[in-house]
C-alpha positions in Angstrom: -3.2 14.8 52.2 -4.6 11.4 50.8 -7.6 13.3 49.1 -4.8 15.5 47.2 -2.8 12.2 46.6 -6.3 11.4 44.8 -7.0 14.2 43.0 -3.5 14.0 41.5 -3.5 10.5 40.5 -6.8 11.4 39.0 -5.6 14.1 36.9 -2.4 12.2 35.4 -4.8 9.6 34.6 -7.5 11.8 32.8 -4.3 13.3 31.1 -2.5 9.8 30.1 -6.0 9.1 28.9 -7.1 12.2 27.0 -3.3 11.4 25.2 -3.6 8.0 24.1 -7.2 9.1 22.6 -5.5 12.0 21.1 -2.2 9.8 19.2 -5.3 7.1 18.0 -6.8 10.1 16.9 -4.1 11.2 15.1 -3.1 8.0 13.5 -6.6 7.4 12.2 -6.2 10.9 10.1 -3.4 9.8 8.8 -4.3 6.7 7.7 -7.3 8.1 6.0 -4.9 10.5 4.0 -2.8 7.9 3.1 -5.9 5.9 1.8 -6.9 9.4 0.2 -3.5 9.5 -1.7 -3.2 5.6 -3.0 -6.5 6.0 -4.3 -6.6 6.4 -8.1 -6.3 5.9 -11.4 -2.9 6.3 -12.8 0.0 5.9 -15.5 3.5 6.6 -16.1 3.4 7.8 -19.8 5.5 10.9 -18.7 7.9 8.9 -17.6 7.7 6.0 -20.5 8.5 9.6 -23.7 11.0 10.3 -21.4 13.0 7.0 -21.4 12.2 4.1 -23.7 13.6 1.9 -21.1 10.2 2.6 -18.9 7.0 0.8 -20.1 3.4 2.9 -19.8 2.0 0.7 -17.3 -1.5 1.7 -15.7 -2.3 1.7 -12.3 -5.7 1.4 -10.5 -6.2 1.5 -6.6 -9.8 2.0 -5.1 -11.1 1.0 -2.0 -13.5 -2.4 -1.7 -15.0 -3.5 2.0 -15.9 -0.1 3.5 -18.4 -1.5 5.5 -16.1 -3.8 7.0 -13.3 -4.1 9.6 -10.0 -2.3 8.2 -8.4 -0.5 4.9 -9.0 -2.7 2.2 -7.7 -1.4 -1.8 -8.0 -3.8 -4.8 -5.2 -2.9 -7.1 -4.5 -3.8 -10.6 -1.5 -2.9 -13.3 -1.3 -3.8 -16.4 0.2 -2.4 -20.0 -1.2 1.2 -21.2 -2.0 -1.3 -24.0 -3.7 -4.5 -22.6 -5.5 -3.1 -19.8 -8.1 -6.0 -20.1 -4.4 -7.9 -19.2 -3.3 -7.0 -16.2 -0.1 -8.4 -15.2 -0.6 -7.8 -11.5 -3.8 -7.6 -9.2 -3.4 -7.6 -5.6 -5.3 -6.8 -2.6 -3.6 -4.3 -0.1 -4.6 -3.4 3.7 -3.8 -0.3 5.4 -2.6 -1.0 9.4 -1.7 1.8 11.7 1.7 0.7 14.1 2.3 0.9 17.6 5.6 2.6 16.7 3.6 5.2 14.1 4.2 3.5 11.0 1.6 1.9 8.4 1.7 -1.3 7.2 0.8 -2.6 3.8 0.0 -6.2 4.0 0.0 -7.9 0.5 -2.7 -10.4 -0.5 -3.3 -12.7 -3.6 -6.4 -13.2 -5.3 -8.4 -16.1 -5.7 -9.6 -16.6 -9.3 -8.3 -13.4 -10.0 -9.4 -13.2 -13.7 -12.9 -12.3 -12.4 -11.7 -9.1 -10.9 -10.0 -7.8 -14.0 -11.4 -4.2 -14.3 -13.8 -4.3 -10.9 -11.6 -1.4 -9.5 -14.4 0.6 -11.2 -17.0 -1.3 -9.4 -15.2 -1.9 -6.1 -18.8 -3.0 -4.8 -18.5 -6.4 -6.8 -16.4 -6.9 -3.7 -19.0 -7.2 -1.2 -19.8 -10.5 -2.2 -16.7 -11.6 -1.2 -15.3 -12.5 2.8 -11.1 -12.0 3.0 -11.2 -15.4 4.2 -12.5 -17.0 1.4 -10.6 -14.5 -0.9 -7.3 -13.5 0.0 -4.0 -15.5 0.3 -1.3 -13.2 2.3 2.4 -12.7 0.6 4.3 -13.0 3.8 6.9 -10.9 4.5 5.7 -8.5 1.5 4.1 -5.7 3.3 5.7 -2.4 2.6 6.2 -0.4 6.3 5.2 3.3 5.7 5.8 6.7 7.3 4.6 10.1 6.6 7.6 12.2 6.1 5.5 15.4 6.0 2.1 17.1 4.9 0.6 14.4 2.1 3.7 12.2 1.7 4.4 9.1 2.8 7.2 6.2 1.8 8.2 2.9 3.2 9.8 -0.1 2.0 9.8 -4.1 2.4 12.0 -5.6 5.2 15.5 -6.8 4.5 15.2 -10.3 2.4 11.5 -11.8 3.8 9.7 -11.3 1.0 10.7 -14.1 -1.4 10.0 -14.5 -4.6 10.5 -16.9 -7.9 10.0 -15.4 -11.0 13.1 -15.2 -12.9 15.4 -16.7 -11.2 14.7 -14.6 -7.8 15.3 -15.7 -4.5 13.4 -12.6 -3.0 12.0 -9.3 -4.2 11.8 -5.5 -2.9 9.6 -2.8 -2.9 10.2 0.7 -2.2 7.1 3.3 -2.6 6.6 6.8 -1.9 3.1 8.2 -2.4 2.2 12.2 -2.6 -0.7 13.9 -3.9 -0.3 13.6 -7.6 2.0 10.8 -7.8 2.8 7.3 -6.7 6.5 6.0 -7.5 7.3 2.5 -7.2 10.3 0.2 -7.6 10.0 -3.3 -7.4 13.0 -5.4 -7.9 14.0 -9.2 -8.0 17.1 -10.4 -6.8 18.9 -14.0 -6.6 20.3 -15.9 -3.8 23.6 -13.7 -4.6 22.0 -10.8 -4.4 22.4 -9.9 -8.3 19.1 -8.5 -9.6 17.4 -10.8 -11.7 14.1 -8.3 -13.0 12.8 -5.1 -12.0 13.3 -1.3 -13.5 17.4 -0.8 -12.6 17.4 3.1 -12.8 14.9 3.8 -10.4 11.3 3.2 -9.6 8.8 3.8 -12.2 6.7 7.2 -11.6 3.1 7.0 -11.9 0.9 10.7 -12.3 -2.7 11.1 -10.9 -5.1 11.1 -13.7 -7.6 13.3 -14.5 -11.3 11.2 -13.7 
């Protein structure tokens, strides 16, 4: 009786086991599809002929650090116009959840006029450690999940991710990402909750380009 008392602990555990490998499995797959589908050159000219109220913005992500511990993008937007201006670079890292989300921390760049246009040579990162590089935005990371084959969306949480420019008390961003597109809406809004910058009809659309 005990050695079948054994043999069944034995067998939950090697199931238990053989699960937890296979949902790590699984989140690491799709995590790397969600690296797949940020990664890209891209604009929202459509969008900008369609409504004057939309600027043509481009938008580069491509992986830096593969070598090294985690998902790392460098990310840079700027004017159709002044691309050797960008108005934003960040750094973004790709975490898998306990709860099967991903999160996308937000970092700040050091000197950051050196990296205008290195997302076409994402090496020129190697040189580089995050500690000496990066500065977090706490609170800014967008939580994503996949809502189906190569789409994913997420969000900032509630009010944490504050913000100055304007006027703002704190900012938003809500993203969805498919295979051809990336649509993001950033938005600013005061201590009344009154937005204060940001598109107001919806997010901007950005379309895959052609490389």
């Amino acid at each position: 009786m005990r050695r079948c008392i054994s043999s069944l602990f034995l067998i939950l555990a090697v199931v238990i086991l053989a699960s937890c490998a296979g949902n790590s499995d699984k989140k690491e797959t799709q995590q790397m599809s969600l690296m797949d589908l940020m990664t890209g050159s891209f604009d929202s000219k459509k969008q900008s002929d369609a409504d004057s109220s939309y600027y043509h913005i481009s938008l580069h992500m491509y992986p830096i650090w593969k070598n090294r511990e985690g998902d790392w993008l460098y990310v840079e937007q700027a004017l159709a116009s002044t691309q050797d201006k960008p108005y934003r670079q960040r750094i973004y890292k790709l975490e898998a959840q306990a709860d099967g989300t991903y999160k996308s921390s937000v970092f700040l760049l050091k000197d950051q006029e050196q990296f205008i246009g290195k997302w076409k040579e994402p090496g020129f990162f190697s040189q580089f450690t995050a500690n000496s590089l990066l500065t977090e935005r706490e609170g800014c990371a967008v939580i994503m999940k996949r809502l189906g084959d190569n789409t994913f969306t997420g969000a900032t949480v509630d009010k944490h991710c504050t913000s100055t420019l304007s006027g703002a008390s704190y900012a938003t961003s809500k993203v969805t990402v498919s295979t051809n597109q990336v649509e993001s809406w950033d938005q600013g809004f005061d201590s009344s909750d009154e937005q204060v910058w940001g598109a107001e009809k919806g997010g901007y659309i950005f379309d895959r380009l052609d490389q």
